[in-house]
DOMI-738918 format. One record per residue (C-alpha): residue in one letter; x, y, z. Coordinates in Angstrom, 2 decimals, padded with zeros to 5 digits, always signed. Layout:
BEGIN
{node 'a'; {X; Y; Z}}
...
This chain:
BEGIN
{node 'x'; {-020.53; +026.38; +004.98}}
{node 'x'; {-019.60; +025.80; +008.38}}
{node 'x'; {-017.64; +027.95; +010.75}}
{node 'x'; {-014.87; +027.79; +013.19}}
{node 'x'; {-012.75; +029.56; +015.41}}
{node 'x'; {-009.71; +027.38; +014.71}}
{node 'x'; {-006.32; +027.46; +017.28}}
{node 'x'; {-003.46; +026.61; +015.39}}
{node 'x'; {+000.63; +027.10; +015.42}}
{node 'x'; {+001.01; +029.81; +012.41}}
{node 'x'; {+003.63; +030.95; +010.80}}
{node 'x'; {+005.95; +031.30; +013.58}}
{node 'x'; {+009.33; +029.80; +015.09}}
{node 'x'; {+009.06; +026.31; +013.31}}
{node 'x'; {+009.09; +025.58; +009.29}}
{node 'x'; {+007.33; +022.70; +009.74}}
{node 'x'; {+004.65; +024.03; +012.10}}
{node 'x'; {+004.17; +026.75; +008.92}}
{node 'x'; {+003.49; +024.32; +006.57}}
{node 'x'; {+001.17; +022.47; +007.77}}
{node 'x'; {-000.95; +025.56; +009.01}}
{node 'x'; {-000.61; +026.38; +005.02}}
{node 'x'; {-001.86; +022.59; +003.96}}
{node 'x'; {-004.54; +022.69; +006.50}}
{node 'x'; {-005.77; +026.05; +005.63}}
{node 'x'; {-006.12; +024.58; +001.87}}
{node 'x'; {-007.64; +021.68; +002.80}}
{node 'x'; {-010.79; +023.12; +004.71}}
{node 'x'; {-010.76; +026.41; +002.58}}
{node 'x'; {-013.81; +025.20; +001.00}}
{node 'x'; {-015.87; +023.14; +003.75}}
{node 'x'; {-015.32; +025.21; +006.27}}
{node 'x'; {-014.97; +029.70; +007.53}}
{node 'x'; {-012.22; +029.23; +009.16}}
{node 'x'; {-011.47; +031.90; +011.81}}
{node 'x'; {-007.84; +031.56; +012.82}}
{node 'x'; {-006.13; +032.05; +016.05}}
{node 'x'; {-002.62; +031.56; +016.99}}
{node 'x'; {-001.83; +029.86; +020.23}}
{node 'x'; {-000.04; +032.33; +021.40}}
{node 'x'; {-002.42; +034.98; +021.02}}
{node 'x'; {-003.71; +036.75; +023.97}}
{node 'x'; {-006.46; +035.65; +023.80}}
{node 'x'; {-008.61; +032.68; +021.63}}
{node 'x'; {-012.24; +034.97; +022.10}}
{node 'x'; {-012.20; +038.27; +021.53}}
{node 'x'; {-014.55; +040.96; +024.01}}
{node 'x'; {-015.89; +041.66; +020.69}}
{node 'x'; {-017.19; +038.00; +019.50}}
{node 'x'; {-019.61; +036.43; +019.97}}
{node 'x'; {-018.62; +032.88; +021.37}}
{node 'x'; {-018.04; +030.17; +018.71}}
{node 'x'; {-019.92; +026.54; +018.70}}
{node 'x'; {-017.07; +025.09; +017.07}}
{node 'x'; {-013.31; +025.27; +017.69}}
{node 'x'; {-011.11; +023.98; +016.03}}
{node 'x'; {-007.06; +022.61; +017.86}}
{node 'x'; {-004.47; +021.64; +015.82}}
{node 'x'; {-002.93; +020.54; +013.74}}
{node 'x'; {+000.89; +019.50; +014.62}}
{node 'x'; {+001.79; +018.98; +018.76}}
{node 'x'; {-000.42; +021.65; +020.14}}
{node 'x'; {-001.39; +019.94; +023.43}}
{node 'x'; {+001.08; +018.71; +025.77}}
{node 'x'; {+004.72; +019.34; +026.44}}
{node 'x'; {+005.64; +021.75; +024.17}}
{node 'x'; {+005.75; +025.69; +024.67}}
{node 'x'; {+002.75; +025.78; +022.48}}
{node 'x'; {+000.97; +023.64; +024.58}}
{node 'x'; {+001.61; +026.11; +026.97}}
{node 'x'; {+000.04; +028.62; +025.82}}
{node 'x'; {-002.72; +026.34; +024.87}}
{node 'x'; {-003.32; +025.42; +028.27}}
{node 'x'; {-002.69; +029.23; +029.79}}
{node 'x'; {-005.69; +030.31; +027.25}}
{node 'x'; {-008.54; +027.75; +027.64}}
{node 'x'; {-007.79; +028.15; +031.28}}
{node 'x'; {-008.25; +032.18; +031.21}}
{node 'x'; {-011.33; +031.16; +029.03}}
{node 'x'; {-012.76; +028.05; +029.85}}
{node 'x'; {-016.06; +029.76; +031.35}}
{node 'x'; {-016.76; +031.34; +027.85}}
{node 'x'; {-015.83; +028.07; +026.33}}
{node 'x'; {-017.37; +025.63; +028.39}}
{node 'x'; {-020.71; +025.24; +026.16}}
{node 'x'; {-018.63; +025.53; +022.65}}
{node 'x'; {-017.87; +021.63; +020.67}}
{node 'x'; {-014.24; +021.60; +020.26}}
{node 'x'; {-013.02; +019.27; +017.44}}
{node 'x'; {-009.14; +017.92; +017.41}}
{node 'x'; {-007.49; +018.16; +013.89}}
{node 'x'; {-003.85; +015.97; +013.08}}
{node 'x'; {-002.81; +016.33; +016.41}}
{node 'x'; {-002.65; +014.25; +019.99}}
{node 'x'; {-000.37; +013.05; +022.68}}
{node 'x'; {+003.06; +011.56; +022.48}}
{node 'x'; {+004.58; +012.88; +025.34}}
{node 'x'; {+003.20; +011.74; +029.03}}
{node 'x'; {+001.12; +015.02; +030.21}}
{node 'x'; {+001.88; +016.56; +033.36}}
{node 'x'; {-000.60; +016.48; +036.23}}
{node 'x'; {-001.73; +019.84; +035.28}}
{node 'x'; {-001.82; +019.23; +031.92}}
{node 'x'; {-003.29; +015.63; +032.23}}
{node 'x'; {-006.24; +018.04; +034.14}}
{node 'x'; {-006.69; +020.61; +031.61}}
{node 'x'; {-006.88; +017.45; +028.70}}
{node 'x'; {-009.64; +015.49; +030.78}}
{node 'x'; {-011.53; +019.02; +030.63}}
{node 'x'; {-011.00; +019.42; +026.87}}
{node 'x'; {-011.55; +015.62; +026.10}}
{node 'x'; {-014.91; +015.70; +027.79}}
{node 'x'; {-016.14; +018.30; +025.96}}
{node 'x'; {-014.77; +017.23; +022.46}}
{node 'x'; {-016.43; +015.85; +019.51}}
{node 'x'; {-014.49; +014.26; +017.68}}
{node 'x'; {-010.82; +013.70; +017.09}}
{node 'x'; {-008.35; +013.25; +013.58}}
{node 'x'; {-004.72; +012.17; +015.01}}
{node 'x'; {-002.22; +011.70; +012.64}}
{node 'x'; {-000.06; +008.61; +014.27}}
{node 'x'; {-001.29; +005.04; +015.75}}
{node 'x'; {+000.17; +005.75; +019.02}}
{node 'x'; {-001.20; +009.45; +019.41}}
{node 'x'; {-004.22; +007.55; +019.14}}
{node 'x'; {-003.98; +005.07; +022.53}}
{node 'x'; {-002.11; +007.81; +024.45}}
{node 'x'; {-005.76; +010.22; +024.05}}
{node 'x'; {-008.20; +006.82; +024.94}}
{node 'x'; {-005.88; +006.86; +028.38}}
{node 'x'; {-007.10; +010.04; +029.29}}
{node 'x'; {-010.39; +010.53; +027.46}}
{node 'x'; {-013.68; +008.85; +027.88}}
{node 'x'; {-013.95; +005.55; +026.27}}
{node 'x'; {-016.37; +006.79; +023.91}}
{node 'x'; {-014.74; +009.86; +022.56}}
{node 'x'; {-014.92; +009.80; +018.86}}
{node 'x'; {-011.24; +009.11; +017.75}}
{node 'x'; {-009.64; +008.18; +014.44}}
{node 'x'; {-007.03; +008.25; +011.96}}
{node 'x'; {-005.64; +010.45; +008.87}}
{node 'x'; {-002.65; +011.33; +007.68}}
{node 'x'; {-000.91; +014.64; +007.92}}
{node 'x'; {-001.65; +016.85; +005.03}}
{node 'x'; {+002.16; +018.26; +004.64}}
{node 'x'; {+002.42; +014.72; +003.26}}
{node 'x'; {+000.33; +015.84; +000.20}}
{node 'x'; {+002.27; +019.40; +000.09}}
{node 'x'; {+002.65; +019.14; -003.74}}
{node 'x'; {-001.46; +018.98; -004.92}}
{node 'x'; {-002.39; +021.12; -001.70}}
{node 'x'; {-000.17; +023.83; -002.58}}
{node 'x'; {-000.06; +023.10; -006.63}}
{node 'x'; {+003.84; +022.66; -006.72}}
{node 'x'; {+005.69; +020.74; -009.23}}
{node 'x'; {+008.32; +018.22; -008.75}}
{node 'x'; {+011.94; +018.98; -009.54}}
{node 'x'; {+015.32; +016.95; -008.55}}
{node 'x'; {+018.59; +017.41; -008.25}}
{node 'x'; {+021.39; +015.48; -006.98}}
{node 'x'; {+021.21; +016.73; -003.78}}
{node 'x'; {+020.74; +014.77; -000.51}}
{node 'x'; {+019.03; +017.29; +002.00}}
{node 'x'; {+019.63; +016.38; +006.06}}
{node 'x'; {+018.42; +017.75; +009.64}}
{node 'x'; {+020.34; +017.06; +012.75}}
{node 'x'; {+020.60; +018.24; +016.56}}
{node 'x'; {+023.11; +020.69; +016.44}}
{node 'x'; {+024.50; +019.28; +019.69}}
{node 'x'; {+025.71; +016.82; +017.55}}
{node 'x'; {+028.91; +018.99; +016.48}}
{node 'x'; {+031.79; +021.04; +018.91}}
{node 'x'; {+034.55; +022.26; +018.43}}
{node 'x'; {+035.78; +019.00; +020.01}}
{node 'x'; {+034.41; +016.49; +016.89}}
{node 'x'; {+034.05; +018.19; +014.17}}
{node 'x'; {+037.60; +017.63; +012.65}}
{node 'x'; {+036.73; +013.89; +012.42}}
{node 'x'; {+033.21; +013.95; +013.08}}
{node 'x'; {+032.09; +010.01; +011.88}}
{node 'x'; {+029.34; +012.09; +009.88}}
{node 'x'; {+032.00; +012.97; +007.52}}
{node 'x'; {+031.98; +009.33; +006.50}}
{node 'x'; {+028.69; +009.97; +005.59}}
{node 'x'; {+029.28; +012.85; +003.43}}
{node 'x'; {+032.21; +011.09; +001.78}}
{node 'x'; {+029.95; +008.41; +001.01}}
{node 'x'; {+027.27; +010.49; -000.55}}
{node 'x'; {+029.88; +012.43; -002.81}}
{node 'x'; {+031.17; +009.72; -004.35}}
{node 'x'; {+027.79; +008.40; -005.28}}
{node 'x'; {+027.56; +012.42; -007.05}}
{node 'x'; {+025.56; +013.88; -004.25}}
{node 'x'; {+025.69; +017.02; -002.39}}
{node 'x'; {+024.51; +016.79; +001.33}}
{node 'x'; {+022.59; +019.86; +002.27}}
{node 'x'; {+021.27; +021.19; +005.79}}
{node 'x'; {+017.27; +021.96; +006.30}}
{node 'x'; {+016.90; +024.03; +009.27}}
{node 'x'; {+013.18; +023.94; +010.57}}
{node 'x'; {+013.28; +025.68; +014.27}}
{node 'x'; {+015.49; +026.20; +017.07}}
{node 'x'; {+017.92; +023.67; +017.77}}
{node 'x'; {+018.67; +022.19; +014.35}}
{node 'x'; {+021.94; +023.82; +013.12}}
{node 'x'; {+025.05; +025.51; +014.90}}
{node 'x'; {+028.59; +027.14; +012.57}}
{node 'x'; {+030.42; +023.68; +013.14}}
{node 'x'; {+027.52; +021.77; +011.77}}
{node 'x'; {+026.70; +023.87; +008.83}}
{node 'x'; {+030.19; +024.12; +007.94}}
{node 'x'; {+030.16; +020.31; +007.16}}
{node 'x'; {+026.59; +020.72; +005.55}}
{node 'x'; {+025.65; +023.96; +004.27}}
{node 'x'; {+021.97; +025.54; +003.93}}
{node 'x'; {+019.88; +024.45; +000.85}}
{node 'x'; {+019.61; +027.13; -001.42}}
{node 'x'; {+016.23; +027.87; -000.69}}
{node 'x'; {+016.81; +029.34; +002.40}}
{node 'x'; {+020.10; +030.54; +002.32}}
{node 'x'; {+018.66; +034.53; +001.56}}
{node 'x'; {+016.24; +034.06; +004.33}}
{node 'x'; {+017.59; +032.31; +007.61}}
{node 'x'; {+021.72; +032.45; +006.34}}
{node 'x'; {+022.38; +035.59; +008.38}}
{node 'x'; {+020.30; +034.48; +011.44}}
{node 'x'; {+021.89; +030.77; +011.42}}
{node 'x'; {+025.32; +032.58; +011.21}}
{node 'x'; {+024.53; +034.57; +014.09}}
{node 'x'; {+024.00; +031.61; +016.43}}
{node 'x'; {+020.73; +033.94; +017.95}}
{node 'x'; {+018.92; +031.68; +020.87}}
{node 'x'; {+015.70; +032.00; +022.96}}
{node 'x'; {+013.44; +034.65; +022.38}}
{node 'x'; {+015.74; +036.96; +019.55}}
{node 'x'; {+016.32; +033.20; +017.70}}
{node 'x'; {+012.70; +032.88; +017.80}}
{node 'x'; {+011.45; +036.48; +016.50}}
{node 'x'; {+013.92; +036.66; +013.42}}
{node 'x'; {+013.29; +033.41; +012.85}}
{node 'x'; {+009.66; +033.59; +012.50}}
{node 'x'; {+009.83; +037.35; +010.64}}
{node 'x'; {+011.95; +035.13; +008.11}}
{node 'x'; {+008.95; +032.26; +007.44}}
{node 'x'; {+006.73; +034.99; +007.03}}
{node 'x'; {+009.26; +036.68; +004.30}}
{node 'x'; {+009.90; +032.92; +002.44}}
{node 'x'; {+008.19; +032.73; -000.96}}
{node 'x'; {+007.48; +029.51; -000.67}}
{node 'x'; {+007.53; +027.14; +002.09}}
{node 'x'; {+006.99; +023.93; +000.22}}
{node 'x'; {+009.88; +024.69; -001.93}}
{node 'x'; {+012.23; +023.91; +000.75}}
{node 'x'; {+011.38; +019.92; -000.08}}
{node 'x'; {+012.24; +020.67; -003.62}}
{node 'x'; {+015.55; +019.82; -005.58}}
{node 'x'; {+016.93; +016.36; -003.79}}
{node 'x'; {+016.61; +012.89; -004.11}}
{node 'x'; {+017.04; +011.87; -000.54}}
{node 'x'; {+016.47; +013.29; +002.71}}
{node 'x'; {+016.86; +011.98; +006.51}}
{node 'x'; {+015.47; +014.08; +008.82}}
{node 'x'; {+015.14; +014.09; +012.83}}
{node 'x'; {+012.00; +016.11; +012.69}}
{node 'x'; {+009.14; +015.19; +011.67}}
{node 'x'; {+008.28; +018.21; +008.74}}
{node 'x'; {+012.00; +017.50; +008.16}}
{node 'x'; {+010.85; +014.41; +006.83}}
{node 'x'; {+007.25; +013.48; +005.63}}
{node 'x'; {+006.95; +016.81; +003.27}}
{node 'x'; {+009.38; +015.04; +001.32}}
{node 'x'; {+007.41; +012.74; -000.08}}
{node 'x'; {+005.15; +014.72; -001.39}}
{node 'x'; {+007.21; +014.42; -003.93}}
{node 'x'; {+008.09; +010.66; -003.84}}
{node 'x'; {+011.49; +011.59; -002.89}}
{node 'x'; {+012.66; +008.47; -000.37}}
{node 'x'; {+013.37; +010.07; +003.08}}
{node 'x'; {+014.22; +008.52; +006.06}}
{node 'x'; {+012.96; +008.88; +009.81}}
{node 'x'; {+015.89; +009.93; +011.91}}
{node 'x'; {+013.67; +010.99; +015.09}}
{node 'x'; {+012.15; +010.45; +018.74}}
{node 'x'; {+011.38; +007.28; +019.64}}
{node 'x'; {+007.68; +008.49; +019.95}}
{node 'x'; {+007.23; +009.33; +016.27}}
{node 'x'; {+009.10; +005.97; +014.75}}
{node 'x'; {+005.76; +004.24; +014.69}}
{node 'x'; {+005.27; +006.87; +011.64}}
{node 'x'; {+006.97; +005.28; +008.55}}
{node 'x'; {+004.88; +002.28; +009.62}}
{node 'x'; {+001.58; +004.18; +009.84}}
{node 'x'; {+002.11; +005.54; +006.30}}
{node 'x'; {+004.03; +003.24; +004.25}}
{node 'x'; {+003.59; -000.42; +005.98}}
{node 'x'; {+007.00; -000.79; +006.92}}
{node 'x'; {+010.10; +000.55; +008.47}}
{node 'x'; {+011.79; +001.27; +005.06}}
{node 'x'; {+011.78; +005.12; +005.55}}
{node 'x'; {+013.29; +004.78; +009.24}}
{node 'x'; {+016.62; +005.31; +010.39}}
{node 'x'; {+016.52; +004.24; +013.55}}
{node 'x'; {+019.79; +005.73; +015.27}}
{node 'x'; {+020.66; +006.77; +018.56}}
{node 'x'; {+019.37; +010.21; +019.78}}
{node 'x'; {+021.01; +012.63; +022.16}}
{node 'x'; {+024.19; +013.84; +023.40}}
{node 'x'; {+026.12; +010.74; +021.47}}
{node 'x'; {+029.50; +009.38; +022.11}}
{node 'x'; {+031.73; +008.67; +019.34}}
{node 'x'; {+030.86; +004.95; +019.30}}
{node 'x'; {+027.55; +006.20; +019.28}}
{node 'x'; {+028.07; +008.87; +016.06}}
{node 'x'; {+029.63; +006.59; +014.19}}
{node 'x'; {+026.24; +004.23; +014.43}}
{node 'x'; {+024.41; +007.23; +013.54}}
{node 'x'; {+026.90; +007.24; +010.07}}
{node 'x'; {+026.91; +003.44; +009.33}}
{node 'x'; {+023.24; +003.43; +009.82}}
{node 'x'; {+022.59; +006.64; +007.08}}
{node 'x'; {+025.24; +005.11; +005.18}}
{node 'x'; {+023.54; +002.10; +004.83}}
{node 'x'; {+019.99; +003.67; +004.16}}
{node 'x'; {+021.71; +005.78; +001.61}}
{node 'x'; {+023.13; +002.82; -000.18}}
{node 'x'; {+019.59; +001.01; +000.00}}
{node 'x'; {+017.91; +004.47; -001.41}}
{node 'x'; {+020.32; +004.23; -004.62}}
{node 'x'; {+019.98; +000.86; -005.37}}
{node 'x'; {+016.43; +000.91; -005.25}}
{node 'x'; {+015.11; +004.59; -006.51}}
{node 'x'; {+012.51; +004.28; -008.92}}
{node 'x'; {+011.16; +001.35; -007.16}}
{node 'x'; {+010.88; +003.51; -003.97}}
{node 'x'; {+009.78; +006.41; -005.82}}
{node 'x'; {+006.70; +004.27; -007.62}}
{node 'x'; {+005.87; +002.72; -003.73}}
{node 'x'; {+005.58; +006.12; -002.35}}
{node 'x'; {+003.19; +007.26; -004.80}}
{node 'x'; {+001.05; +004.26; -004.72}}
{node 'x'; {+000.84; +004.71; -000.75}}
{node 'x'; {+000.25; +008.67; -001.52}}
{node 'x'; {-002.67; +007.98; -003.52}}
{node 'x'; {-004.54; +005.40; -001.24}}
{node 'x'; {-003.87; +007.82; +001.72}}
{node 'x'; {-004.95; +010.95; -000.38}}
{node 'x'; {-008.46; +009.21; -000.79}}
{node 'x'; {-008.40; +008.55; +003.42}}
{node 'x'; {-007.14; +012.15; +003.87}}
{node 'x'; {-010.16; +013.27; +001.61}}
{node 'x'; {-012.42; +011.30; +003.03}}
{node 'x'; {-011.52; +012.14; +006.68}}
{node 'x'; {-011.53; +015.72; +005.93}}
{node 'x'; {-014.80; +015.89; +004.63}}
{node 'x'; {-015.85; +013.62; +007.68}}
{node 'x'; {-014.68; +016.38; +010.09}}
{node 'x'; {-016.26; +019.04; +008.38}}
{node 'x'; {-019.63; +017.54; +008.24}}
{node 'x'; {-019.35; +017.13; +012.23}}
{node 'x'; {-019.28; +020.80; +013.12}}
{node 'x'; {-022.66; +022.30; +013.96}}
């Protein structure tokens, strides 16, 4: 079996950085020891280690602008001389984001001394060959979290239950009496659906918004009390992560719906891991996604983004509305697409994984 030191998000601050730590883990359990670090640990090599030939970086956006990629970059920096001779191997992960000058430096480094690459998007792809060596071994798989249910041996189970994720700057104290989203939740309720509220990180929820679209039930006993106490920065983040670590079960969150639009990415894909027809509600960087996956923009929403004006949130409504109505009419024919795609990309996931595995020393 081989071994590596592998730098990864955790368990910590973001659900969907959590899960896909927990689908990665069970994918490579048995090709590969996997020694885990989080990026935000002091340090990635320990005085008492010897120093790796393989490590591991990813999955999920580990390397530029984000606070993880911070750290990241703060750590192979403090490092780099004990790292310098090591093969470091890229897992589901890449660049969406243009990297700072700093951080375009700091990816050159890493590129040059990387083996091979797995991104999980088209475009992450192109934005890596701009910076990295034309012959740097890149290629394609898709994220695990969208293969949630066989990685983590969870059933499927529905209920009429349409589960959403928005900005939270979405809702004041100024719209929400006749927030145009409303329209949206009328809609859904008189089709005999319940809209619920997934809350993945920081950001996602605030009182006005989950008082139009309470918690799923999952969570309720685990990030209710937090949510309600509108925590932010560093306090947000701790009791937020002490609650992942306390949730039985992760994956369950993408349980008990039929629908889901989410503006997050793990807010999203996990859903179909259970065939359940969700719709891409996010950055423009990530709408190549549905595309990559499915061959087609069926599971996008494409709606404005930001701090929207009225005009603008009632586009936001009339779009979901109109996804919504084009999810009922066509269910089990969605349902039957989605697990055709699954099981072609399962075989590429397989085969990609094993791929990677092989190329550690």
């Amino acid at each position: 079996m081989k071994h590596a030191l592998w730098i990864t998000l955790g368990i910590r601050g973001n659900a969907g950085d959590a899960l896909i730590y927990q689908v990665t883990r069970k994918l490579f359990a048995d090709s590969i020891d996997l020694q885990f670090r989080c990026v935000n640990d002091p340090v990635y090599v320990r005085a008492d280690e010897a120093l790796p030939n393989n490590v591991v970086i990813g999955p999920g956006g580990i390397l530029v602008q984000t606070n993880s990629a911070k750290h990241l970059h703060s750590k192979l920096k403090k490092q780099w001389d004990q790292l310098q001779n090591t093969h470091f191997f890229l897992w589901s992960t890449g660049i969406l984001l243009e990297p700072t000058e700093d951080e375009r430096v700091v990816m050159q480094r890493l590129f040059d001394h990387t083996s091979k690459v797995v991104v999980r998007a088209s475009r992450e792809k192109a934005n890596i060959m701009a910076i990295a060596k034309p012959t740097l071994d890149v290629s394609w798989a898709p994220c695990a979290s969208l293969f949630s249910d066989r990685l983590l041996d969870v059933e499927p189970s529905k209920r009429d239950v349409v589960v959403v994720n928005f900005d939270a700057t979405l809702f004041n104290e100024d719209n929400v009496r006749d927030h145009p989203l409303l329209r949206f939740k009328d809609y859904a309720e008189s089709e005999g659906l319940q809209v619920r509220s997934m809350v993945n990180a920081s950001g996602d929820s605030n009182r006005y918004l989950l008082d139009i679209f309470p918690l799923i039930d999952v969570d309720q006993p685990y990030f209710g009390e937090i949510l309600d106490q509108e925590l932010t920065g560093n306090p947000f983040f701790v009791a937020f992560s002490d609650a992942l670590v306390a949730h039985p079960s992760l994956v369950s969150r993408y349980l008990n719906c039929r629908f889901a639009f989410g503006k997050r990415l793990h807010a999203w894909l996990p859903f179909m891991s259970f065939n359940t027809p969700a719709a891409f509600m996010g950055m423009e960087q990530r709408r190549g996604m549905p595309r990559d996956y499915f061959g087609s923009n069926e599971f996008l929403c494409r709606v404005p983004r930001g701090n929207l004006t009225q005009e603008q949130l009632n586009e936001v409504s009339n779009q979901m509305i109109g996804k919504l109505n084009y999810f009922i009419k066509n269910e089990e024919l969605l349902n039957r697409r989605i697990a055709e795609y699954r099981d072609a990309l399962w075989v590429t996931l397989q085969d990609k994984a094993t791929e990677f595995a092989e190329a550690l020393l």
